[in-house]
C-alpha positions in Angstrom: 87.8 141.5 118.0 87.8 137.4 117.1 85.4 134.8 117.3 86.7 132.2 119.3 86.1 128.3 117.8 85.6 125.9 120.8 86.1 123.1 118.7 88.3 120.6 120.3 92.0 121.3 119.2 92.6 118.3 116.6 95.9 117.0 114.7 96.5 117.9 112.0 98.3 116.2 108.6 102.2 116.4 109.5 104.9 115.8 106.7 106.6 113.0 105.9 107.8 111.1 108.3 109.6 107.2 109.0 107.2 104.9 110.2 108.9 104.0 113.1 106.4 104.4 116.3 105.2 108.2 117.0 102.6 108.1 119.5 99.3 109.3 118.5 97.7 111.2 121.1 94.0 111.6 122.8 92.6 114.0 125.5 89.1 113.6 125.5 87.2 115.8 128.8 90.5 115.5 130.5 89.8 117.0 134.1 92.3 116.7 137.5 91.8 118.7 140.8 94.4 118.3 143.2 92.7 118.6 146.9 94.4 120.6 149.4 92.5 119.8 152.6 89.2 120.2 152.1 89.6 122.1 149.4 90.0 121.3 145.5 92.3 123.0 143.1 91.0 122.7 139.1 94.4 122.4 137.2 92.9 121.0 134.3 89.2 121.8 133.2 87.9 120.1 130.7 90.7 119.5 128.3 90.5 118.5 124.9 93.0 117.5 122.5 94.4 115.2 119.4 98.3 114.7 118.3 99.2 112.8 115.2 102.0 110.4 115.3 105.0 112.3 115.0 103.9 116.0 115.2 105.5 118.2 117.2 102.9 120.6 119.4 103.7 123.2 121.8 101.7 124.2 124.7 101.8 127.7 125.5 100.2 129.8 128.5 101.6 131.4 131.6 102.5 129.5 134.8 99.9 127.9 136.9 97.5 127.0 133.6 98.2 123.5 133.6 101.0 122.7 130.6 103.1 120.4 133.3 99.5 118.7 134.3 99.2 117.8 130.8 102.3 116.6 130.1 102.6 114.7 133.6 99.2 112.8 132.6 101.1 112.0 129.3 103.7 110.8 130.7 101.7 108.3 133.4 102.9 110.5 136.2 100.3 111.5 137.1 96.2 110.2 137.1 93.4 112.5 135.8 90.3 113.4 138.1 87.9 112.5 135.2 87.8 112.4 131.1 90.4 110.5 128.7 93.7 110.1 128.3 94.6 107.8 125.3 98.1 107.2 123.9 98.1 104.8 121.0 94.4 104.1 121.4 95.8 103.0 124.7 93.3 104.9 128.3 96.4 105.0 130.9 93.7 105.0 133.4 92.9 101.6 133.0 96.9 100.6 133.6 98.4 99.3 136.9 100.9 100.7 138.4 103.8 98.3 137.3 102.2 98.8 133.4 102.4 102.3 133.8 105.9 102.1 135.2 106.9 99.7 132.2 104.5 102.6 129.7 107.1 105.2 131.0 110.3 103.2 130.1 109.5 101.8 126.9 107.4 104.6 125.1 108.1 107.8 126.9 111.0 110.2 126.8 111.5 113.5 129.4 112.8 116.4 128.7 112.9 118.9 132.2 113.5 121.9 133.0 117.3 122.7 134.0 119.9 120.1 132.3 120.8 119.0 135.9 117.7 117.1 136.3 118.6 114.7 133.0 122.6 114.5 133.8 124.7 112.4 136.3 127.4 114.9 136.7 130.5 112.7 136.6 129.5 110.5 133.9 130.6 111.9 130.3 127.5 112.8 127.8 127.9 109.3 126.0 127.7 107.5 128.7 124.8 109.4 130.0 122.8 108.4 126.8 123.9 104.8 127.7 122.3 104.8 130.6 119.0 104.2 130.3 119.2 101.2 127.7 121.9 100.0 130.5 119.7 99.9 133.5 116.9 98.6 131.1 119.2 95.7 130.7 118.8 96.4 126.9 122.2 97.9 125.4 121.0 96.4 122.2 116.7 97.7 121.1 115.2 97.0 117.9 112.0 98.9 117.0 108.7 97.7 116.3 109.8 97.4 112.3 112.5 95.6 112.7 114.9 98.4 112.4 117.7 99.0 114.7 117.1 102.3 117.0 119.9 104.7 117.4 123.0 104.4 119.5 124.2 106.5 122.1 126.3 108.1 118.9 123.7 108.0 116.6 121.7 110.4 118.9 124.0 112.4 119.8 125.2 113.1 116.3 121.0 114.2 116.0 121.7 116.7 118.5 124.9 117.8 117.2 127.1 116.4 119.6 129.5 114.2 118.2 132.7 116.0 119.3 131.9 116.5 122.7 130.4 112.7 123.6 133.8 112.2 125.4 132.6 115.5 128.0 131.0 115.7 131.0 128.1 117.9 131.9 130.4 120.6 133.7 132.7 120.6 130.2 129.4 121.2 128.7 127.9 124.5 127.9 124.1 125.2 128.9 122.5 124.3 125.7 124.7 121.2 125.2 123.3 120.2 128.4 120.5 120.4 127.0 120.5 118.7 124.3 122.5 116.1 126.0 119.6 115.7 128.3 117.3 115.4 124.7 119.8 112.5 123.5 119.5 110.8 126.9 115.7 111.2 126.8 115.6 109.6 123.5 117.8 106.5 124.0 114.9 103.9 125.1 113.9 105.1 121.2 110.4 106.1 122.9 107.3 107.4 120.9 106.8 110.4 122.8 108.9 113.0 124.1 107.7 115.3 126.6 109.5 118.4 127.1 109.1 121.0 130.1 110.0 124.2 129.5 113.0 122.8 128.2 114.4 126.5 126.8 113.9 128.9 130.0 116.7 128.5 131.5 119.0 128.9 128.1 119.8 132.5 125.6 118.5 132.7 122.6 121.2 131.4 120.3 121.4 127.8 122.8 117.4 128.0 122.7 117.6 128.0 118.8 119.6 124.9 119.2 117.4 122.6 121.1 114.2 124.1 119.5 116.1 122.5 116.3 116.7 119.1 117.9 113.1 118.8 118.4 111.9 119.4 114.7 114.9 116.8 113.8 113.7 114.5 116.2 110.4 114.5 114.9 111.1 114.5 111.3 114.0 111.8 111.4 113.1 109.9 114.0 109.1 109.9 113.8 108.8 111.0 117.5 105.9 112.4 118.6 107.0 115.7 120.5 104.8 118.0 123.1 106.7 120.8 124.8 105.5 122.8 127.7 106.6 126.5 127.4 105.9 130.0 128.0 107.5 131.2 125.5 105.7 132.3 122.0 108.4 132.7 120.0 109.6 129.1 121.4 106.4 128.2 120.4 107.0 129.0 117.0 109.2 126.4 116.0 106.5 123.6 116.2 104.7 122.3 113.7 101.2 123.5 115.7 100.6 125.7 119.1 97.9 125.2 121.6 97.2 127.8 124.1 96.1 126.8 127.7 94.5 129.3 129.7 93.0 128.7 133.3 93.2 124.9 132.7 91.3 125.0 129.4 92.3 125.0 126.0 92.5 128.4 124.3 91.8 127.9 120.1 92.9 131.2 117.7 90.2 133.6 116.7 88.5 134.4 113.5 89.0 138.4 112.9 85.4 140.1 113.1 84.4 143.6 112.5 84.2 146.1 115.6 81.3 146.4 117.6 78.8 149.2 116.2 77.5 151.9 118.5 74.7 150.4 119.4 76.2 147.1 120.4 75.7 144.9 117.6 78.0 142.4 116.2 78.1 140.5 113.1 79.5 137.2 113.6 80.9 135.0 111.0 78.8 132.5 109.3 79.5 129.9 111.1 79.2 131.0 114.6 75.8 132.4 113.7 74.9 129.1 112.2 76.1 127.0 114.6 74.9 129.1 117.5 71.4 129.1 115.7 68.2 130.4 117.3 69.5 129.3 121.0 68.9 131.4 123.9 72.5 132.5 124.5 74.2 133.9 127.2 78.0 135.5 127.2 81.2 135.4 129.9 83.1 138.7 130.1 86.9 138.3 131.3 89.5 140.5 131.2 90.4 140.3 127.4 87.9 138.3 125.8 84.2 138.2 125.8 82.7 134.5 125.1 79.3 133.7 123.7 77.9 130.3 123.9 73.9 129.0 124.4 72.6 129.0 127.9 71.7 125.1 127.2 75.6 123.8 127.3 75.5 124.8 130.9 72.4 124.4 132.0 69.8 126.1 134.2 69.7 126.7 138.0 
């Protein structure tokens, strides 16, 4: 059995990285129901959570928890129903529509699910990371330092692709799509990169590969990443996981001793002194069991 902190899930001291423009991140009470008629639909319940500047952080849970919500009110796709959502100190809720396109283009990078959704087919992997800048009408972008950001060769030598820039997507195997679609994602040099389940459609070996790309990306470039996955052992490769379960954030537990015969339970220090002399009350699902005081809900 574990205790379960509900402490909000916080950033935490990431090496050293360049100085360059990571995004720090700030869900504060995040909420967003989607109505469907007259009904609503909670994807997101409550949701807190903090991202240092250029750590990378998975978001693990099964489908339908609320990982692509998160990411899409990141990203300024999407609005939330209620709470916070701060990038760089920055509430998108308070942004227009035409700041919140401009947001997206300047200071966001996405990473989706299936390479087909980053790629134009007949265009060969350099000049698919050329074409954001190009459209931007920026083939040329200096970073908030002063230093030059990468070229279309520069980031694809970060993802490994150097001798295949001349390729198209079809010449390309799965996880070079991939990270083809990484480089492309990164060419406006943005501070965050959100990934989607970027490894489910790839083996284990390709999978390895992107997974890489994102710790590089972070550590070289100062990127703030967040990936969306399923996967635990995906998860692994970031530099913190945060679990998402029925819109809410999960946090790890504190091993505890079994429960006696009788019932009893000896709680770690500091849930008994934090829960105090309270009148408490307890929610009993499936696999976990949580205890919190009757107040934090209230009565009625």
């Amino acid at each position: 059995m574990t205790w379960a902190s509900d402490q909000p899930s916080r950033a935490v001291p990431t090496r050293d990285r360049p100085e360059s423009a990571g995004a720090s991140i700030r869900l504060h009470r995040a909420y967003k129901v989607h109505r469907i008629g007259d009904t609503g639909v909670v994807a997101l319940g409550g949701v807190d959570l903090e991202v240092a500047p250029g750590e990378f952080v998975a978001i693990v849970g099964p489908s339908g928890t609320g990982k692509s919500t998160i990411l899409h009110l990141l990203g300024g796709l999407d609005r939330a129903s209620a709470g916070i959502v701060e990038i760089d100190g920055q509430d998108l809720s308070l942004l227009g529509s035409a700041e919140l396109t401009r947001f997206r283009a300047e200071r966001v990078g996405f990473v989706w699910q299936g390479a087909a959704r980053n790629l134009v087919p007949y265009l060969t992997a350099r000049q698919n990371v050329a074409l954001p800048r190009a459209i931007a009408g920026r083939t040329r972008r200096v970073r908030r330092d002063g230093s030059p950001a990468p070229d279309p060769d520069a980031l694809l030598a970060i993802v490994g692709l150097s001798g295949r820039a001349g390729h198209t997507p079809g010449e390309l195997s799965g996880g070079e799509q991939q990270r083809t679609a990484v480089a492309v994602a990164l060419a406006n040099d943005p501070a965050l990169l959100l990934a989607d389940e970027p490894t489910a459609e790839l083996d284990g070996e390709a999978a390895g590969r992107v997974l890489e790309v994102f710790g590089d990306v972070s550590r070289e470039l100062g990127a703030t990443v967040l990936m969306a996955t399923h996967d635990l052992l995906a998860a692994r490769r970031a530099d913190r996981v945060v679990h998402l379960r029925d819109g809410r954030t999960r946090h790890p537990g504190v091993p505890i001793p079994p429960v006696q015969d009788d019932g009893r339970v000896q709680l770690p220090p500091e849930a008994a002194y934090a829960l105090g002399d309270a009148e408490l009350e307890a929610d009993v699902a499936e696999d976990e069991v949580l205890i919190r005081r009757r107040l934090e809900r209230g009565r009625g």
